[in-house]
Structure formats: C-alpha cells, structure tokens
mmCIF file as Biopython writes it, N, C-alpha, C and O atoms, coordinates in Angstrom:
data_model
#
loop_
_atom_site.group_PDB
_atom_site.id
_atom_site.type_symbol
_atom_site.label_atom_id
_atom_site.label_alt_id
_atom_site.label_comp_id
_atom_site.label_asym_id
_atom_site.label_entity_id
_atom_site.label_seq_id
_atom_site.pdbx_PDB_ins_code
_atom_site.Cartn_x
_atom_site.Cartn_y
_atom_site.Cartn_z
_atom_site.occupancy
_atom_site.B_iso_or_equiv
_atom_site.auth_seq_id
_atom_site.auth_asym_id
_atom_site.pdbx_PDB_model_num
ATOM 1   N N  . UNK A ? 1  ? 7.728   -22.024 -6.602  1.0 0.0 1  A 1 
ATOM 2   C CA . UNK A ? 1  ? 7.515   -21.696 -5.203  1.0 0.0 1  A 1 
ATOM 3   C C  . UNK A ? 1  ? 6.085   -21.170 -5.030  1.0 0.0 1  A 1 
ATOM 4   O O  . UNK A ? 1  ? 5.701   -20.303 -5.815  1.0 0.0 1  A 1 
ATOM 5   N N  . UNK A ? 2  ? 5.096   -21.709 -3.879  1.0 0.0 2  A 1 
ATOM 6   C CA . UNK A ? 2  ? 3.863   -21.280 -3.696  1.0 0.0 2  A 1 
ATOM 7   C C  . UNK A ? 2  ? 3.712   -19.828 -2.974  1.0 0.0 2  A 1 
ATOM 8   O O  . UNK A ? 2  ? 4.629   -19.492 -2.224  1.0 0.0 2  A 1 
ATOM 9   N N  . UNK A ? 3  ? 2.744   -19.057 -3.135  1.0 0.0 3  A 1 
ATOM 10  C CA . UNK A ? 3  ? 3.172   -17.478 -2.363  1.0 0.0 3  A 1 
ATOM 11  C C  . UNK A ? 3  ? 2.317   -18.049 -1.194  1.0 0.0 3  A 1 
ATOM 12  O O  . UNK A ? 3  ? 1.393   -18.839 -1.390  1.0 0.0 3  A 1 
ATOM 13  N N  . UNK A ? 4  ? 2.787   -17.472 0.378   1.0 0.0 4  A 1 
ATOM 14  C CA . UNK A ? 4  ? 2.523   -17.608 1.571   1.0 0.0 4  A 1 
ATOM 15  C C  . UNK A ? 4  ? 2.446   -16.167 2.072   1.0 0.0 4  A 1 
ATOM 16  O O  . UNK A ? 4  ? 3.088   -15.136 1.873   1.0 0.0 4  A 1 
ATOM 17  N N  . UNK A ? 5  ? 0.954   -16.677 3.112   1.0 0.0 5  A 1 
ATOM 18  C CA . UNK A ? 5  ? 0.760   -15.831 3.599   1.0 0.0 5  A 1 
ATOM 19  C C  . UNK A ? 5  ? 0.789   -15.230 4.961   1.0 0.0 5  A 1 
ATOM 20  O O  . UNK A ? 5  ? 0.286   -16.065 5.713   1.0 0.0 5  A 1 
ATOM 21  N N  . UNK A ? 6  ? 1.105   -14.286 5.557   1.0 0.0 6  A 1 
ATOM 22  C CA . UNK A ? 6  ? 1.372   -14.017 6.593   1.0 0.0 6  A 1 
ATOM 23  C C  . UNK A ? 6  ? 0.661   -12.836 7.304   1.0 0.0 6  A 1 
ATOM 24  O O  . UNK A ? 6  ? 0.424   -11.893 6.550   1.0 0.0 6  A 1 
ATOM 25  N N  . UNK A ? 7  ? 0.182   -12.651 8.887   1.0 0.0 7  A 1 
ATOM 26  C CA . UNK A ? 7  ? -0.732  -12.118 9.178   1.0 0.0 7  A 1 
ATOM 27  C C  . UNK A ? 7  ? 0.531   -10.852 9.405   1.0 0.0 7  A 1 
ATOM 28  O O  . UNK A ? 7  ? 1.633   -11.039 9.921   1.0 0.0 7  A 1 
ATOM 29  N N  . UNK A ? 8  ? -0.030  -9.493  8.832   1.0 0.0 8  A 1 
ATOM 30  C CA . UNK A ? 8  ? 0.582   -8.314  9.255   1.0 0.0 8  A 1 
ATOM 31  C C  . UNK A ? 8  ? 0.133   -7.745  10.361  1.0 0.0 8  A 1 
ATOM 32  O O  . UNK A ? 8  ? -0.730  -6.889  10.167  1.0 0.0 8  A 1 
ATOM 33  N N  . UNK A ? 9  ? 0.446   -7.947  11.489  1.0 0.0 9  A 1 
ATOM 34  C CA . UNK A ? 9  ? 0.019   -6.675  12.472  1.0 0.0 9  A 1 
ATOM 35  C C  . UNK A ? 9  ? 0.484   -5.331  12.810  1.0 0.0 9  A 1 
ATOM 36  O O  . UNK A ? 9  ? 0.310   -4.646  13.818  1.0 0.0 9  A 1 
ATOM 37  N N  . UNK A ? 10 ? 1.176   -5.099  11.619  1.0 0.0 10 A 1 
ATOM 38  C CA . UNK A ? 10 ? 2.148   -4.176  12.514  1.0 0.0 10 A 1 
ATOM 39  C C  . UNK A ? 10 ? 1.192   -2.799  11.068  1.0 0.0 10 A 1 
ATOM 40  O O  . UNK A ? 10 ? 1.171   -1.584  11.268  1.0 0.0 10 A 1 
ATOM 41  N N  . UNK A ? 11 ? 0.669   -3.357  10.024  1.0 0.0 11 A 1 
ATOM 42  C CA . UNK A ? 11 ? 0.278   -2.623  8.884   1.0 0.0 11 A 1 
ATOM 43  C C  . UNK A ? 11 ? -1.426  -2.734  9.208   1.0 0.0 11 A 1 
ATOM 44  O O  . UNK A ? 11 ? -2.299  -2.116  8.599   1.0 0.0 11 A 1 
ATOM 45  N N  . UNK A ? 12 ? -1.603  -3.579  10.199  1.0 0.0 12 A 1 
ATOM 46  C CA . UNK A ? 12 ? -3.228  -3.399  10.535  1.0 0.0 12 A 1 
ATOM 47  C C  . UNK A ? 12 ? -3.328  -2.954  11.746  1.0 0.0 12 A 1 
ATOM 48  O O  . UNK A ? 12 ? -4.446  -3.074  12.245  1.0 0.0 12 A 1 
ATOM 49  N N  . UNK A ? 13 ? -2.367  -2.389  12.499  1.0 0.0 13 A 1 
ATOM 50  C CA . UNK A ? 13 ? -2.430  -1.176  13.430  1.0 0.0 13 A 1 
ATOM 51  C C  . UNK A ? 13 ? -2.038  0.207   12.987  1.0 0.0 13 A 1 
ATOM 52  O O  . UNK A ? 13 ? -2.154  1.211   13.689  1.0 0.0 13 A 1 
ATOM 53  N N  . UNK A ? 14 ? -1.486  0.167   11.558  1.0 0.0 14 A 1 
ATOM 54  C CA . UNK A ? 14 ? -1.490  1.604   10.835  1.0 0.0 14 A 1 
ATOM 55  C C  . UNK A ? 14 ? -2.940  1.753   10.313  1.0 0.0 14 A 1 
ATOM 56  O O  . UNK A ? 14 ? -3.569  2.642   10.886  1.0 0.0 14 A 1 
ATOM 57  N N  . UNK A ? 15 ? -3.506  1.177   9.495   1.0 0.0 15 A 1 
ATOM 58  C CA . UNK A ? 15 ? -4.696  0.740   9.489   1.0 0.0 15 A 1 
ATOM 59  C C  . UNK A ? 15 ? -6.075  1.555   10.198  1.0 0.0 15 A 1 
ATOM 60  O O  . UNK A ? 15 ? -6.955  2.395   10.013  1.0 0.0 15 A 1 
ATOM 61  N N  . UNK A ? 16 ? -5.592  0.756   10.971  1.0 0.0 16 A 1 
ATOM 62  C CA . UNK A ? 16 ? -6.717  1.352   12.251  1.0 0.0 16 A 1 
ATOM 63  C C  . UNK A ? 16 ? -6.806  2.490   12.996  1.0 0.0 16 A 1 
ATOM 64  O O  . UNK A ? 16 ? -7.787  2.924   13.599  1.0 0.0 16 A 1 
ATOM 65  N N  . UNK A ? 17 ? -5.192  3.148   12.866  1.0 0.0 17 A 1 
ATOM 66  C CA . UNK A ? 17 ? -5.004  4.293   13.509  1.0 0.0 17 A 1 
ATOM 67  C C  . UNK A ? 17 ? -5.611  5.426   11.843  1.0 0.0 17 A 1 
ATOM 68  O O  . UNK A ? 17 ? -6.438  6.332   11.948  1.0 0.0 17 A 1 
ATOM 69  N N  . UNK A ? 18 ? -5.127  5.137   10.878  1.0 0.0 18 A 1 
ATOM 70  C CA . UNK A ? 18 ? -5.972  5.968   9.815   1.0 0.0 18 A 1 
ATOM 71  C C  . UNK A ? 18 ? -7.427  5.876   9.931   1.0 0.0 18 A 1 
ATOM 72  O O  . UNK A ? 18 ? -8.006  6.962   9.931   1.0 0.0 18 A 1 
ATOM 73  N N  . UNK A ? 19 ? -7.961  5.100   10.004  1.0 0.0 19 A 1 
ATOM 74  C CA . UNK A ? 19 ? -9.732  4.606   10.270  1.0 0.0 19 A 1 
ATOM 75  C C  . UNK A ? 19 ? -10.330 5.654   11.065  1.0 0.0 19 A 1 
ATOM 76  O O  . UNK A ? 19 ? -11.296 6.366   10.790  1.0 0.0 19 A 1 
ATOM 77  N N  . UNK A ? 20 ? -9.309  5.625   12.508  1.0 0.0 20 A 1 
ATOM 78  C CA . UNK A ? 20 ? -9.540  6.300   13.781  1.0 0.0 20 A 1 
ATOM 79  C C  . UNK A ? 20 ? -9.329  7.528   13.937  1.0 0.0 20 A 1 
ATOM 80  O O  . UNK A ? 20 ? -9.949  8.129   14.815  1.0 0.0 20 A 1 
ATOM 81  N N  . UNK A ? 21 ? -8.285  8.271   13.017  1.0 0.0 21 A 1 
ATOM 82  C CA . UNK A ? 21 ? -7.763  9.800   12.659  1.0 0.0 21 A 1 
ATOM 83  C C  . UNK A ? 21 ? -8.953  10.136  11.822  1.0 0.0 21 A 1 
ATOM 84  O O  . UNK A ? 21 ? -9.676  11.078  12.146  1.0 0.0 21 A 1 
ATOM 85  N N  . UNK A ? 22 ? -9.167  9.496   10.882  1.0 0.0 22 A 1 
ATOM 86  C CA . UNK A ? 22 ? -10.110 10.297  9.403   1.0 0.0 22 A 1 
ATOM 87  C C  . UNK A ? 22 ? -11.528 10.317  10.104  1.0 0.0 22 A 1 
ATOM 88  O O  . UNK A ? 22 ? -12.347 11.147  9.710   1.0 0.0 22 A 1 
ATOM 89  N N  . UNK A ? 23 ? -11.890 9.357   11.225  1.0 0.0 23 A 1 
ATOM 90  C CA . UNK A ? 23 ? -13.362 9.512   11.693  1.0 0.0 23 A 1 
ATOM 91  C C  . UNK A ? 23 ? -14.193 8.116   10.341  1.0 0.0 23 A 1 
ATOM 92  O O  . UNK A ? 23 ? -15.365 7.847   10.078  1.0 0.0 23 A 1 
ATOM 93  N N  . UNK A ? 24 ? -13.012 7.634   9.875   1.0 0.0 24 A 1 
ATOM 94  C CA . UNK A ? 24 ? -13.872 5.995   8.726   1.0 0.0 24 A 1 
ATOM 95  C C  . UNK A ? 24 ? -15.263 5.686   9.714   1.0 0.0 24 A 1 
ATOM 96  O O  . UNK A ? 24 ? -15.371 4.465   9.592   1.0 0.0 24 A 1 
ATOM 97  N N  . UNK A ? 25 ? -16.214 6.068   10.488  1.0 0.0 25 A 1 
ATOM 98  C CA . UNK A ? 25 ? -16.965 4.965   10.904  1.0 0.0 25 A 1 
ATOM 99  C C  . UNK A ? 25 ? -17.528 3.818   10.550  1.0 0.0 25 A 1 
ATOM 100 O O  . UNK A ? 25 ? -17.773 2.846   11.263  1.0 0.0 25 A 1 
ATOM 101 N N  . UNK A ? 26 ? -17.797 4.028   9.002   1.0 0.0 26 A 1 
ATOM 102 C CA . UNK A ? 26 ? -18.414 3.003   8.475   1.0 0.0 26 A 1 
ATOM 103 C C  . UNK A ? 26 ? -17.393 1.763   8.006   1.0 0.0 26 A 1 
ATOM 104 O O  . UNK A ? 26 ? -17.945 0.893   7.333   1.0 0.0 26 A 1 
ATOM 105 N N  . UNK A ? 27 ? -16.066 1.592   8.263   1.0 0.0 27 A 1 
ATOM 106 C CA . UNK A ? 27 ? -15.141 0.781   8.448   1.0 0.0 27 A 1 
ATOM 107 C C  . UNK A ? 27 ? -15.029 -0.296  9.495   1.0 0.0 27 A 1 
ATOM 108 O O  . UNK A ? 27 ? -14.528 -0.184  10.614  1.0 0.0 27 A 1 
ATOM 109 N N  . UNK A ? 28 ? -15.480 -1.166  9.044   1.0 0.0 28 A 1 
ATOM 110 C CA . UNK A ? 28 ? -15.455 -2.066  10.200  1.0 0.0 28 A 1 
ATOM 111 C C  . UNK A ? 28 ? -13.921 -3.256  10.102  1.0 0.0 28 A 1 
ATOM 112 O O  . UNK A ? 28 ? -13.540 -4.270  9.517   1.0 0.0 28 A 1 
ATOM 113 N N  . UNK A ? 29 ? -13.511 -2.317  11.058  1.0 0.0 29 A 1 
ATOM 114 C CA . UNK A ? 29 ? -12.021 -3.314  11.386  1.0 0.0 29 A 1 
ATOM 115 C C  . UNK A ? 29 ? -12.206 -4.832  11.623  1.0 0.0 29 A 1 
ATOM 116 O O  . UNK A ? 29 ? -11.270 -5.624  11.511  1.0 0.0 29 A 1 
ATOM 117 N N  . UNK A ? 30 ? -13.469 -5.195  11.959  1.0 0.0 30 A 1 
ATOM 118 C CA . UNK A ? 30 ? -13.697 -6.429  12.369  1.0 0.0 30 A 1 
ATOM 119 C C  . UNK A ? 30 ? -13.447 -7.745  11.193  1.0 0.0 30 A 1 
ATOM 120 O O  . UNK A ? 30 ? -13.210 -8.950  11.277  1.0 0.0 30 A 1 
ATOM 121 N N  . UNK A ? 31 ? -13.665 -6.681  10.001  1.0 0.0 31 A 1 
ATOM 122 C CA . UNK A ? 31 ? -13.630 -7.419  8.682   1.0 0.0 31 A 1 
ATOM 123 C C  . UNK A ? 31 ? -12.782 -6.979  7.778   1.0 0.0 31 A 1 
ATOM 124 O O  . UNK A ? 31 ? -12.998 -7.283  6.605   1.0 0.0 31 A 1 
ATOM 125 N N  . UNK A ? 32 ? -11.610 -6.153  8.122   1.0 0.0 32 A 1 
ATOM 126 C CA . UNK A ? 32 ? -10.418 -6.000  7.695   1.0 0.0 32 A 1 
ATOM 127 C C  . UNK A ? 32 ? -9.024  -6.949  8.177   1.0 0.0 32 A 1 
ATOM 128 O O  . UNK A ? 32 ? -8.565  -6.960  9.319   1.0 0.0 32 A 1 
ATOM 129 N N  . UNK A ? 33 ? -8.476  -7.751  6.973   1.0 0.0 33 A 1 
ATOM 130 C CA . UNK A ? 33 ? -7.527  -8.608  7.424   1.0 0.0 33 A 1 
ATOM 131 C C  . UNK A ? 33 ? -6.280  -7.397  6.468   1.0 0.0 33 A 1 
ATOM 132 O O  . UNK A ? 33 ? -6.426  -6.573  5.565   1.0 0.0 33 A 1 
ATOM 133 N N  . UNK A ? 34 ? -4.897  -7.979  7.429   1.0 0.0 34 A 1 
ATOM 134 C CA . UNK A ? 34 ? -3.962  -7.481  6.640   1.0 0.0 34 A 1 
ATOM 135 C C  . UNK A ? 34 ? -2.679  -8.337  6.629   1.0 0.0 34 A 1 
ATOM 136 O O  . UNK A ? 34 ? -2.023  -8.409  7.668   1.0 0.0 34 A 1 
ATOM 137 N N  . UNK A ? 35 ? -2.164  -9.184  5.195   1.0 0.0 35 A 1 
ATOM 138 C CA . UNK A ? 35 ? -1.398  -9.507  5.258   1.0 0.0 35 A 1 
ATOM 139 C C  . UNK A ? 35 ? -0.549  -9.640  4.769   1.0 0.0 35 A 1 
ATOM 140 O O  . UNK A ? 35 ? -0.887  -9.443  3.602   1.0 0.0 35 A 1 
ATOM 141 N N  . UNK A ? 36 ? 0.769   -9.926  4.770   1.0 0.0 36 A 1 
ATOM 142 C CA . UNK A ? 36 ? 1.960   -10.053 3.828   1.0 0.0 36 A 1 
ATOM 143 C C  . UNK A ? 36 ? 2.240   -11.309 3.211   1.0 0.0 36 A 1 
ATOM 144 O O  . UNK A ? 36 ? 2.084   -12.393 3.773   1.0 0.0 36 A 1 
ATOM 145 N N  . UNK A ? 37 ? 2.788   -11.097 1.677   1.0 0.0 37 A 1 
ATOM 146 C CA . UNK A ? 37 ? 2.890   -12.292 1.412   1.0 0.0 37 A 1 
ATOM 147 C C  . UNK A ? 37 ? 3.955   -12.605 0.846   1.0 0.0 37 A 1 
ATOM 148 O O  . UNK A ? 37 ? 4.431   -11.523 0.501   1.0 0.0 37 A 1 
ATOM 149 N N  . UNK A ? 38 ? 4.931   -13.753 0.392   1.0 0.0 38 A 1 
ATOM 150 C CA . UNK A ? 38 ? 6.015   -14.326 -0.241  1.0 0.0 38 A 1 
ATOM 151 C C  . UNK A ? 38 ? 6.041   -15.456 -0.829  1.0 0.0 38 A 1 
ATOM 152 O O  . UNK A ? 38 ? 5.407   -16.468 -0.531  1.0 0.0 38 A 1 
ATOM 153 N N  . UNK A ? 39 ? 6.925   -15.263 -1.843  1.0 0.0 39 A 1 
ATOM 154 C CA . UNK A ? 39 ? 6.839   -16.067 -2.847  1.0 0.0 39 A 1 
ATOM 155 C C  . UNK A ? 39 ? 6.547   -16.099 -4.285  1.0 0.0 39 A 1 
ATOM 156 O O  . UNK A ? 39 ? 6.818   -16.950 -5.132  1.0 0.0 39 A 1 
ATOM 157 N N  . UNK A ? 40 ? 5.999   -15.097 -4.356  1.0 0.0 40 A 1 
ATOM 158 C CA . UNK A ? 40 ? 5.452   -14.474 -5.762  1.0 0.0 40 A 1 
ATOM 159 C C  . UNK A ? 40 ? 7.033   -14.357 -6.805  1.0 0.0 40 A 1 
ATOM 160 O O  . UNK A ? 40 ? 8.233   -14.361 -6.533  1.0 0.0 40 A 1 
ATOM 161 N N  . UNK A ? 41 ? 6.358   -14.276 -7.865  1.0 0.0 41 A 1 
ATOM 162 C CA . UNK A ? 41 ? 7.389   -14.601 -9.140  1.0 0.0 41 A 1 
ATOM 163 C C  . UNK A ? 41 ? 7.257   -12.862 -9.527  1.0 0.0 41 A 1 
ATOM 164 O O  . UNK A ? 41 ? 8.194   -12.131 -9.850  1.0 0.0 41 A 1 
ATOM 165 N N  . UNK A ? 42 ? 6.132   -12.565 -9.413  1.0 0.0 42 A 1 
ATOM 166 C CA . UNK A ? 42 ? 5.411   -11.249 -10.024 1.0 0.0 42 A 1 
ATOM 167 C C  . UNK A ? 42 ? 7.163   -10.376 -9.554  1.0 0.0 42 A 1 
ATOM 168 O O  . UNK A ? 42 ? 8.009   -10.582 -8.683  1.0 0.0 42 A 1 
ATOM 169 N N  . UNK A ? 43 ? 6.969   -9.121  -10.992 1.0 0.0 43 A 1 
ATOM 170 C CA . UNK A ? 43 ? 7.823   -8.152  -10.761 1.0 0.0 43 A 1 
ATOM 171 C C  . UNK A ? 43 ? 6.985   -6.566  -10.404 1.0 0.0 43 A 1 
ATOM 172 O O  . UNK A ? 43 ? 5.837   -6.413  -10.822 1.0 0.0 43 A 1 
ATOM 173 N N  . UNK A ? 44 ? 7.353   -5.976  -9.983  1.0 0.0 44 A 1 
ATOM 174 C CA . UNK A ? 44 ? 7.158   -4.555  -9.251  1.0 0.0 44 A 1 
ATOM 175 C C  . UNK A ? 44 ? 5.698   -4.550  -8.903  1.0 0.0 44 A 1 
ATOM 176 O O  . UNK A ? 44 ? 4.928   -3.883  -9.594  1.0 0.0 44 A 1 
ATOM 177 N N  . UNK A ? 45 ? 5.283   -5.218  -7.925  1.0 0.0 45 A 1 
ATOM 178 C CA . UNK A ? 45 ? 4.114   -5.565  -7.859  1.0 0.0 45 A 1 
ATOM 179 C C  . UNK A ? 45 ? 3.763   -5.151  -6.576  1.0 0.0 45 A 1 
ATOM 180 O O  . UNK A ? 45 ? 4.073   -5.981  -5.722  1.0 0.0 45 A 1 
ATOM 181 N N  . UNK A ? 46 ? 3.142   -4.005  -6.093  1.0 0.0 46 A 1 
ATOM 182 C CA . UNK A ? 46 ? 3.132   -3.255  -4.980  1.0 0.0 46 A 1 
ATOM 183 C C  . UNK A ? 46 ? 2.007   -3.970  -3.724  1.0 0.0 46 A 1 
ATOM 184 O O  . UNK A ? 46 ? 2.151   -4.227  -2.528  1.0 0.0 46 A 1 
ATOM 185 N N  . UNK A ? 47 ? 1.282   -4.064  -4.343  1.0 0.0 47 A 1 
ATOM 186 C CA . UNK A ? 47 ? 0.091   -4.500  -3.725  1.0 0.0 47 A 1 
ATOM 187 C C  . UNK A ? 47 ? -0.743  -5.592  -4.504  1.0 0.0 47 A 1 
ATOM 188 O O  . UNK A ? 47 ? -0.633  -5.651  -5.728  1.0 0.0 47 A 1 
ATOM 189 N N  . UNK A ? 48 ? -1.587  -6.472  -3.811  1.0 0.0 48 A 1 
ATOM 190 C CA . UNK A ? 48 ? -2.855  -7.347  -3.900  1.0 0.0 48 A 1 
ATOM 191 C C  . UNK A ? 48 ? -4.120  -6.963  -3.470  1.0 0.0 48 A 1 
ATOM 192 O O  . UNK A ? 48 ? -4.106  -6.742  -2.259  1.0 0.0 48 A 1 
ATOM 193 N N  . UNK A ? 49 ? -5.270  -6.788  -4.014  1.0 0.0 49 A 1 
ATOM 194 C CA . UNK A ? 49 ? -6.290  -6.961  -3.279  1.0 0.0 49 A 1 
ATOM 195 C C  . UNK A ? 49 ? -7.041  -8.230  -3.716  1.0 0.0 49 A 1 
ATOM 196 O O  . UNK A ? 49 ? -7.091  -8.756  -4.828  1.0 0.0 49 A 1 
ATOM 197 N N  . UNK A ? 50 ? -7.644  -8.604  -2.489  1.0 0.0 50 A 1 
ATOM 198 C CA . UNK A ? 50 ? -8.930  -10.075 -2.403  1.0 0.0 50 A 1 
ATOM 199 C C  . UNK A ? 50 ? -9.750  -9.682  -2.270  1.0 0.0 50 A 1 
ATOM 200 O O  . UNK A ? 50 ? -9.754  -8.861  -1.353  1.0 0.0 50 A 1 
ATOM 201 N N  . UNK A ? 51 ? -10.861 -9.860  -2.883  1.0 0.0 51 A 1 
ATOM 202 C CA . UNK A ? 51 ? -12.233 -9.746  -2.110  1.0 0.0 51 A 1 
ATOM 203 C C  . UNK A ? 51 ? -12.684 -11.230 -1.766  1.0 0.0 51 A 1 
ATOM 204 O O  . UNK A ? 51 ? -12.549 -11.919 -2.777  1.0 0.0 51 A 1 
ATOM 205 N N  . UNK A ? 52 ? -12.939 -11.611 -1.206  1.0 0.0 52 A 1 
ATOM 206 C CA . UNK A ? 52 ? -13.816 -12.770 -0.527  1.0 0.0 52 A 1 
ATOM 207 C C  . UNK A ? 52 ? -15.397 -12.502 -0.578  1.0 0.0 52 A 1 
ATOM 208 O O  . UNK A ? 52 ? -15.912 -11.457 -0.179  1.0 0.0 52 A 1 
ATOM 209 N N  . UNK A ? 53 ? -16.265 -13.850 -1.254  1.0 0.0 53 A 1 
ATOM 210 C CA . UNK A ? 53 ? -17.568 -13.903 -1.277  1.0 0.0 53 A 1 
ATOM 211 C C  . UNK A ? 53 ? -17.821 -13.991 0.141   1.0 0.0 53 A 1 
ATOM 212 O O  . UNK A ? 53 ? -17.193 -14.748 0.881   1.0 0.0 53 A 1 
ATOM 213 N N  . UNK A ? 54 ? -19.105 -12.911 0.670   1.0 0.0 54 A 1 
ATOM 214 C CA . UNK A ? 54 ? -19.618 -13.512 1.630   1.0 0.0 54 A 1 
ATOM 215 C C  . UNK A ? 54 ? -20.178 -14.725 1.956   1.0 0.0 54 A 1 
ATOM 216 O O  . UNK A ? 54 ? -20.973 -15.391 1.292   1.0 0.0 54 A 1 
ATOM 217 N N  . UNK A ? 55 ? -19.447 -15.079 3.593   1.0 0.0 55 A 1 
ATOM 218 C CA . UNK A ? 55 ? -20.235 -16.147 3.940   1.0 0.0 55 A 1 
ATOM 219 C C  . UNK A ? 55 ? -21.664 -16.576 4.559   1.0 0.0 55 A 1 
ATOM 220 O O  . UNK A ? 55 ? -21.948 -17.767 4.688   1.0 0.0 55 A 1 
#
C-alpha cells in the first residue's frame, strides 16, 4: 500500500494559534504545510518531517 497524503487543517490552525500565542514572528505560516498521512507499514511512528529543497 502507497502512504497518502492529506492536507490537515484542523493541526495547521493549532499551528498558527501557537505561532500567534508565543509571538514566533519569524515563522512564516506562508511556508508551513501540515499534513496527515496513511498507509505507512511503519510501527509507533509519531511523526514525519520533510524538508523540501528550495525552489
């Protein structure tokens, strides 16, 4: 099974409200994606991070 991805909005409006509480300015939401994914084989596997090369 391939893992799929899915846009979270509901974890990139928690997100943003932490950004917006702590005073993050230098956080630019503009270039924060957040998403969920399925399909993975992986066991207890909490989180992913990506970095993406700039374009």
């Amino acid at each position: 099974m391939t893992i799929r991805f899915y846009e979270a909005e509901d974890i990139r409006r928690k997100v943003s409200d932490i950004v917006a509480t702590l005073g993050l300015e230098h956080v630019d939401m503009e270039r924060v994606f957040c998403v969920r994914s399925t399909g993975s084989q992986a066991r207890r596997t909490l989180a992913r991070c990506y970095a993406l090369p700039r374009i």
